[in-house]
C-alpha positions in Angstrom: -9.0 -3.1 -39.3 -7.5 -3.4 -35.8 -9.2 -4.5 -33.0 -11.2 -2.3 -30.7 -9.6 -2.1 -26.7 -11.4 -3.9 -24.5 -13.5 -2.3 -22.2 -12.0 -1.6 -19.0 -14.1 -3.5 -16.2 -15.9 -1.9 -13.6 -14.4 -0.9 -9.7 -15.1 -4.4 -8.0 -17.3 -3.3 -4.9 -15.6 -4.4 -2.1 -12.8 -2.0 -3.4 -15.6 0.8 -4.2 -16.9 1.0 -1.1 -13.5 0.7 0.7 -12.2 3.9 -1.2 -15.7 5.7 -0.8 -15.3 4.8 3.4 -12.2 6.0 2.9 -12.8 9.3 1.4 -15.1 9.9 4.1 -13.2 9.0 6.5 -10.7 11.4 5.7 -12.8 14.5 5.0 -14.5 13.9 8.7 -12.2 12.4 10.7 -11.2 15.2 13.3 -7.5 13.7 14.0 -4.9 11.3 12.2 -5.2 9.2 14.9 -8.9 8.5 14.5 -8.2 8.4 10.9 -5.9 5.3 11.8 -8.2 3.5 14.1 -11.1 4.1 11.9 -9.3 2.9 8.8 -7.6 0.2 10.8 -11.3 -1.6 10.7 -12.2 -0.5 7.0 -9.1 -2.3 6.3 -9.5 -5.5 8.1 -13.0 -5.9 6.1 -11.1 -5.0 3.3 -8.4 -7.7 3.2 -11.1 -10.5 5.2 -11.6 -11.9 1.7 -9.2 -12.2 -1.9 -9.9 -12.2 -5.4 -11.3 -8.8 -5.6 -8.0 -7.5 -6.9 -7.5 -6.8 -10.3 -5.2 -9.2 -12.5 -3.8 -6.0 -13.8 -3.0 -4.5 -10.1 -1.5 -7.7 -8.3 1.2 -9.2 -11.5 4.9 -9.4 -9.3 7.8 -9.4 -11.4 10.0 -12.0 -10.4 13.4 -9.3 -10.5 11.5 -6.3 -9.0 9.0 -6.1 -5.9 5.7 -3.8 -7.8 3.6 -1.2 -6.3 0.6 -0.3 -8.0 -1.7 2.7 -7.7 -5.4 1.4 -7.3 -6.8 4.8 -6.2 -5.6 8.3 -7.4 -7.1 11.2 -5.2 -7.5 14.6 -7.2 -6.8 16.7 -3.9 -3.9 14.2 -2.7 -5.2 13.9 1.0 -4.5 10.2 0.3 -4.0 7.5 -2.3 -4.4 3.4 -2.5 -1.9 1.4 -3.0 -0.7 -2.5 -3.9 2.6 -3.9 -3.0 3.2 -7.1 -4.8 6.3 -9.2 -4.2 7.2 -12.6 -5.6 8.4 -15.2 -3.4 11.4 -14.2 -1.7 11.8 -10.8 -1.9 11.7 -7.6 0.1 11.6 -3.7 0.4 14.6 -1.4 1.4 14.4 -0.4 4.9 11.9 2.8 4.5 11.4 5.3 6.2 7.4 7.4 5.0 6.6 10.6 5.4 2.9 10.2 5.8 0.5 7.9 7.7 0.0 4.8 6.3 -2.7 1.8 6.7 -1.8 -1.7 5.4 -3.3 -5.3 5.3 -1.9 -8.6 4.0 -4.2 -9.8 1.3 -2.5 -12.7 0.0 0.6 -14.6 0.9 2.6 -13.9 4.1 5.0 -11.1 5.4 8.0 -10.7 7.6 7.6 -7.2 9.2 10.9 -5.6 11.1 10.8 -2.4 12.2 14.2 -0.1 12.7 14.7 3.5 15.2 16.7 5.9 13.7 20.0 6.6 15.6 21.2 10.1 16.2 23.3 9.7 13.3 20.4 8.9 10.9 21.1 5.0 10.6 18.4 2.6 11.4 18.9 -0.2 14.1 16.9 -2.9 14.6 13.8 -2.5 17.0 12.7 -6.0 18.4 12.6 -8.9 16.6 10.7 -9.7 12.8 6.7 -10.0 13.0 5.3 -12.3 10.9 2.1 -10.7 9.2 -0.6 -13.3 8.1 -3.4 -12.8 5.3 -5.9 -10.5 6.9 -3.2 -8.7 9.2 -3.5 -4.8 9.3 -1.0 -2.8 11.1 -1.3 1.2 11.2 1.7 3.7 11.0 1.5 6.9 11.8 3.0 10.4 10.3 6.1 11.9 11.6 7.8 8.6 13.5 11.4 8.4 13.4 10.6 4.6 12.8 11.0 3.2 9.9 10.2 -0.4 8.5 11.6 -3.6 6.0 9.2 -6.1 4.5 9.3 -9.5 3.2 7.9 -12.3 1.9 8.3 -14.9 3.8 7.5 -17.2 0.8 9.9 -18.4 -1.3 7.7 -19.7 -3.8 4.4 -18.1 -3.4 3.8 -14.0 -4.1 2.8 -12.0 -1.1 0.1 -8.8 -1.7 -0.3 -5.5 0.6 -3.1 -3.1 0.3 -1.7 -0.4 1.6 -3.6 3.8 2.1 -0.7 6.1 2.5 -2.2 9.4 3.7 -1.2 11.8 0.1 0.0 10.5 -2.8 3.8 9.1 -2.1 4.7 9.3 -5.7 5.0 13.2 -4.9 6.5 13.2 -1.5 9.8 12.1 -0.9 10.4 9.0 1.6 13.9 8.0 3.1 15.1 4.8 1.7 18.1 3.1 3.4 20.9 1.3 1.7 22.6 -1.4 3.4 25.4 0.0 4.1 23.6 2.8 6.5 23.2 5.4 3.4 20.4 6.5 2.4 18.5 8.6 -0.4 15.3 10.3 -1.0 12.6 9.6 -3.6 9.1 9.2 -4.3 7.6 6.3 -5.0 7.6 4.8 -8.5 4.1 3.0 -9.7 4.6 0.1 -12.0 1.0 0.7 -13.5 0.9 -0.1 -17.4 -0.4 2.3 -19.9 -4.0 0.5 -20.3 -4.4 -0.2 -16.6 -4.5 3.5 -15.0 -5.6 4.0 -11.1 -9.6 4.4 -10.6 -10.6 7.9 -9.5 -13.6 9.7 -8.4 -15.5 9.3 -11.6 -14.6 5.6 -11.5 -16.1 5.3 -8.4 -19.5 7.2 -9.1 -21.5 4.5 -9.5 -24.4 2.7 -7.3 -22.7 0.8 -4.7 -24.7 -3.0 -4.2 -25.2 -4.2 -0.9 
């Protein structure tokens, strides 16, 4: 006889409450922008401490930067996101659609933000920000910014928890090639089979102080 799967284990509470604070957040909130200062702070508590995050959520792959869904919303008003890259490497230049809330929780990132010119290339705004663990920045819907990130490890994974405000493996983004090109595609999570995204019935369980 085969072996029976392991149970899958529980939401670990920091991450609970987070998405619960979350949720609320966005069903009250009366504009995005005091969804992004609101969230900003959830955030910050949020990515104070690691080891929270699930083995199965947080695994880089040493040829391909990972993003994992940790939180799928059944109305789409916003989902929860990990970003994983292994030591050296970085995103496209991107360019979202929606609002999105991030915080270093392990490693460290370079951050270097591009404006669009009138010819839809992106130039380089300022010079790279290095993002810490426990760093948050907030980005909001609609900007003609867009943004490159990197590990500034070479030999150490970095980990983003990011909230992009719908679920970005539905809405297009702008992704820019080096060469000034660009295409437009959702995003792709790397999530395996036995290791799903929570979801509200995940969630509805006593939260512990």
């Amino acid at each position: 006889m085969g072996h029976e799967p392991e149970p899958r284990a529980a939401v670990p509470e920091v991450l609970k409450r987070f998405i619960w604070d979350i949720q609320s957040m966005v069903e009250l909130a009366d504009s995005e922008r005091e969804i992004l200062l609101i969230g900003r702070d959830l955030m910050r508590r949020l990515v104070a401490s690691d080891g929270w995050l699930p083995k199965e959520f947080a695994r880089p792959d040493p040829q391909q930067w990972q993003q994992f869904q940790l939180y799928h919303d059944d109305l789409e008003r916003f989902t929860v996101v990990s970003t994983i890259l292994a030591g050296g490497q970085m995103l496209p230049v991107v360019q979202e659609q929606v609002w999105d809330i991030s915080g270093v929780l392990q490693g460290k990132l370079e951050r270097t933000n591009f404006t669009l010119a009138v010819d839809g290339t992106p130039e380089l705004k300022g010079a790279p920000t290095l993002m810490q663990a426990g760093a948050v920045d907030i980005r909001s819907s609609g900007t003609a910014a867009a943004v490159q990130l990197r590990n500034a490890s070479i030999d150490a994974p970095a980990i983003l928890i990011h909230v992009y405000g719908g679920e970005i493996s539905q809405l297009p983004r702008r992704i820019f090639a080096r060469d000034g090109g660009f295409s437009e595609a959702p995003a792709v999570y790397a999530n395996a089979p036995d290791a799903p995204p929570y979801d509200i019935h995940s969630i509805q369980t006593r939260i512990v102080d």
